[in-house]
C-alpha positions as CSV (number, residue, x, y, z in Angstrom):
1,X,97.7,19.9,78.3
2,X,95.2,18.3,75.8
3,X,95.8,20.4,73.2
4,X,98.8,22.6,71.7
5,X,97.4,25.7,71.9
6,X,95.6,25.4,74.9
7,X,98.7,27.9,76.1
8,X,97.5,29.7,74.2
9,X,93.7,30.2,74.7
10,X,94.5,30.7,78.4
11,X,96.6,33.3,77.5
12,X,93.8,35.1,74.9
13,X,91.2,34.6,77.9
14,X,93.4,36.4,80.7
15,X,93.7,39.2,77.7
16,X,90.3,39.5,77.0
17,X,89.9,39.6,80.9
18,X,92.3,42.3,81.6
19,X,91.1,44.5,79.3
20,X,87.3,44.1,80.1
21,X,88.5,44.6,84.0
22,X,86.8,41.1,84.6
23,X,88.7,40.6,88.1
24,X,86.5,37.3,88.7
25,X,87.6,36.0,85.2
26,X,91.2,37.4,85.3
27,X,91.3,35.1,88.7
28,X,90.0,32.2,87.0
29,X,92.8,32.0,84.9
30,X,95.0,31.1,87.3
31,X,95.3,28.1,89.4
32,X,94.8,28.9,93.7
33,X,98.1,27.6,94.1
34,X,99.8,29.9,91.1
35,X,103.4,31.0,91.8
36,X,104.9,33.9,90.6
37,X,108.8,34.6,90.3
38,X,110.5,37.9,89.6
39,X,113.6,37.2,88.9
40,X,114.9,40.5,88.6
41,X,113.3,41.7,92.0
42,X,112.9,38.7,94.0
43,X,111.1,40.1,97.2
44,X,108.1,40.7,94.8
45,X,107.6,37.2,93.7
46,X,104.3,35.4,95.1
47,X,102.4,32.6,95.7
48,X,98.5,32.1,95.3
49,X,95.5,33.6,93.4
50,X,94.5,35.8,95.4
51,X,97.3,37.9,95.5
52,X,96.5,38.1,91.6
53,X,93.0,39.5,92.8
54,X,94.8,42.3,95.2
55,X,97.2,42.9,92.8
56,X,94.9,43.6,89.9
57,X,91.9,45.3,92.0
58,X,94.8,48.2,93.2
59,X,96.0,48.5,89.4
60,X,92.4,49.0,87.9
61,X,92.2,51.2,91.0
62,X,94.9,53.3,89.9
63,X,94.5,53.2,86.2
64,X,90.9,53.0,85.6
65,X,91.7,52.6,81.7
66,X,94.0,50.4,81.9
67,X,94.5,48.7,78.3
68,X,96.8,45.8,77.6
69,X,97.7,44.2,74.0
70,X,99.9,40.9,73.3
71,X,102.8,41.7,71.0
72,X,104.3,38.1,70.6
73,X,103.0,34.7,72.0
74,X,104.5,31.6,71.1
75,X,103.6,28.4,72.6
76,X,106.3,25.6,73.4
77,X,105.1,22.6,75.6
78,X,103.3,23.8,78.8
79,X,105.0,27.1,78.5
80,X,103.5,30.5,76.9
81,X,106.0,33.2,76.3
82,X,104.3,36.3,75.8
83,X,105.8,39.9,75.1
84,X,103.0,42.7,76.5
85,X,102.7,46.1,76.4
86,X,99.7,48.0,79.0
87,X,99.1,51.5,79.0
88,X,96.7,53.8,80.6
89,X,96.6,57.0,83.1
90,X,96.8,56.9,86.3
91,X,94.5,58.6,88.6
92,X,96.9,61.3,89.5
93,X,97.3,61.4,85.4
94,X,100.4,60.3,85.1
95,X,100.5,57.9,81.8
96,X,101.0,54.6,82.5
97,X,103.5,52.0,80.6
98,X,104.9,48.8,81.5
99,X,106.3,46.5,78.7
100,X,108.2,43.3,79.2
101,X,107.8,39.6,78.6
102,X,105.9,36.7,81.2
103,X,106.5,33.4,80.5
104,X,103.6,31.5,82.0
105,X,103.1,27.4,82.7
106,X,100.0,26.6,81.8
107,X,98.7,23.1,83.5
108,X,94.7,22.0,83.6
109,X,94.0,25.1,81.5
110,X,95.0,27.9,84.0
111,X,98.4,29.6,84.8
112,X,100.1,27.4,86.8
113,X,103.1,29.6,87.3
114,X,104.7,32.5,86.0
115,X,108.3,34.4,85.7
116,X,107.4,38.2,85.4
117,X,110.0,40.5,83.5
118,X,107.1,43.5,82.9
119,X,108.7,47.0,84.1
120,X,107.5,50.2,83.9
121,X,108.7,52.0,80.7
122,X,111.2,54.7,81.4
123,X,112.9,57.5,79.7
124,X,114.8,59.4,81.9
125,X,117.7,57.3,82.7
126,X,120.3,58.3,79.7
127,X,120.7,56.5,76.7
128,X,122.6,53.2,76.1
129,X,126.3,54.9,76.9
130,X,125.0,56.1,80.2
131,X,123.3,52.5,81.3
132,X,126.5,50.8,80.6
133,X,128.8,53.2,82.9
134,X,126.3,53.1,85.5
135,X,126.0,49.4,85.1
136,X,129.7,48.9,85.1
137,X,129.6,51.3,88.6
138,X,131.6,54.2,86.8
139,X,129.4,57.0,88.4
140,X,132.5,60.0,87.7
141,X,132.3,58.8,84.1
142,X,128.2,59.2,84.4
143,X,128.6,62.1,85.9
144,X,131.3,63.6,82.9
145,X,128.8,61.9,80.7
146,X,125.6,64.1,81.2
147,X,127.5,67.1,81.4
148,X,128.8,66.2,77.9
149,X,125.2,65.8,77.0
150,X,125.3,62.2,76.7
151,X,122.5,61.6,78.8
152,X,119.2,62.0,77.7
């Protein structure tokens, strides 16, 4: 990278492009041969830029006002860690939120690569007590939670 926060103006341009719904320049910001891991769900990670294209086409398909802001970015090296939140309505109207953090190489001023830890935002799923006994595979104790009310 030439400059420090070159990380960071790649990241500002992909923002800027996202929320314009510039596909063409949202591309550009990535390199052809980008790679993209999901740690969390493996089978969705990808390779190339134009997956970005498909990807991004079908979710301004679906959310035609789709909106996205950067709550944190900090530069370190090549790497941009960056905490988002994107929001819209769907076209079935449905409201639409993922949140989550992408930390992104940058190389040759484009996103090299990326690991991708943005989910959708749910609420349904019980509060922190329920998470942990499901987590911990205690489904009877789940189960005595909600009807206790513990679950949200």
């Amino acid at each position: 990278m030439g400059r420090p926060d070159d990380g960071a103006e790649v990241v500002e341009r992909l923002l800027r492009a996202l929320n314009e719904h510039d596909i063409d320049g949202m591309v550009a910001c990535f390199a052809e041969d980008y790679v993209n891991e999901t740690p969390v769900h493996p089978a969705r990670g990808f390779s190339g830029s134009e997956q970005v294209r498909r990807n991004w086409t079908q979710i301004f398909a679906g959310v035609p006002d789709a909106q996205a802001r950067l709550a944190r970015t900090t530069v370190d090296g090549d790497n941009a860690w960056t905490e988002w939140e994107m929001s819209g309505t769907r076209v079935d109207g449905i409201p639409f939120l993922m949140r989550g953090v992408v930390i992104f190489r940058i190389a040759d001023d484009a996103i090299a690569s990326a690991r991708f830890y943005l989910e959708p935002v749910e609420e349904t799923s019980g509060d922190v007590d329920v998470h942990t006994l499901r987590v911990a595979g205690q489904t009877d104790a789940v189960d005595h939670a909600a009807r206790a009310g513990m679950a949200s």
